[in-house]
VOPAGU-2260 file (C-alpha; in pm, 1 decimal, decimal comma):
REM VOPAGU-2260
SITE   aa  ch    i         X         Y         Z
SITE  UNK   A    0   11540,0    6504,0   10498,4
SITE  UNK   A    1   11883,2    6366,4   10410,6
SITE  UNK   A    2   11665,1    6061,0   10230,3
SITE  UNK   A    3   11483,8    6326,2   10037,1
SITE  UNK   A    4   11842,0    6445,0    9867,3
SITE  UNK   A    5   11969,8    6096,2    9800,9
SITE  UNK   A    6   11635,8    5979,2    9613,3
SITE  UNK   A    7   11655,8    6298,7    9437,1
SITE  UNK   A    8   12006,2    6249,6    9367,1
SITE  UNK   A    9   11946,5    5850,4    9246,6
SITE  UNK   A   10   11663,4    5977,4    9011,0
SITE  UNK   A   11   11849,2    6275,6    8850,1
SITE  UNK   A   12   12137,3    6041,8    8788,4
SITE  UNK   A   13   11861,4    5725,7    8611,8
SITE  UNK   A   14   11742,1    6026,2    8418,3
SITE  UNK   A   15   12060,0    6144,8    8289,5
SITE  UNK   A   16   12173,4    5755,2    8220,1
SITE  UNK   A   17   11829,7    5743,6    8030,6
SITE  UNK   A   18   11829,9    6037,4    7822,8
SITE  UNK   A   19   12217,1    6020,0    7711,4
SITE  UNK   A   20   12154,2    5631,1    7643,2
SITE  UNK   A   21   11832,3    5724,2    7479,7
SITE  UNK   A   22   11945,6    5791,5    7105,4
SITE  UNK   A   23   11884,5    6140,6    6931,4
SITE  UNK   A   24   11871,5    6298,3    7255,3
SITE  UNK   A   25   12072,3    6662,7    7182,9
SITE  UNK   A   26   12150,3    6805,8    7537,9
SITE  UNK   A   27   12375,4    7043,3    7421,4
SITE  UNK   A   28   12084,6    7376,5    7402,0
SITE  UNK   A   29   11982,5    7611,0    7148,7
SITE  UNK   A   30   12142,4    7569,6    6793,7
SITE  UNK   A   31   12187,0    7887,7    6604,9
SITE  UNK   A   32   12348,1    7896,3    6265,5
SITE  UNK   A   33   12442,7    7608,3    6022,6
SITE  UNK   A   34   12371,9    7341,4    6312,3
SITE  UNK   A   35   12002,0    7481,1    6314,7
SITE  UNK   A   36   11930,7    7416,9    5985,2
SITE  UNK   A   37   11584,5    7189,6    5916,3
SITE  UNK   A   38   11508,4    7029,2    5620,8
SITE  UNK   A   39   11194,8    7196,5    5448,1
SITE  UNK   A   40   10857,5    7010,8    5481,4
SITE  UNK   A   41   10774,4    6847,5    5118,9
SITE  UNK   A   42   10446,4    7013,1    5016,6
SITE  UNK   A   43   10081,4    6809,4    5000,5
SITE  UNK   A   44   10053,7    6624,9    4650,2
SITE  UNK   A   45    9731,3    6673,4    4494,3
SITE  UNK   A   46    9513,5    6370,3    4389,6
């Protein structure tokens, strides 16, 4: 059981290593307000 926890534990922490070494990764939740603004999609250009 015990080896269970500590491979659980060893893979939580490569995850965590991967995802805040990882770039653009935002862990910080939902953005509300001015940090959830999104720039609008340019439309389709017609031939």
């Amino acid at each position: 059981m015990w080896k269970v926890v500590v491979g659980f534990i060893i893979f939580a922490g490569l995850a965590m290593f991967a995802l805040m070494n990882g770039g653009e990764v935002d862990m910080g939740g939902e953005k509300h307000g001015a940090d959830a603004v999104h720039a609008p999609a340019e439309p389709a250009k017609k031939p």
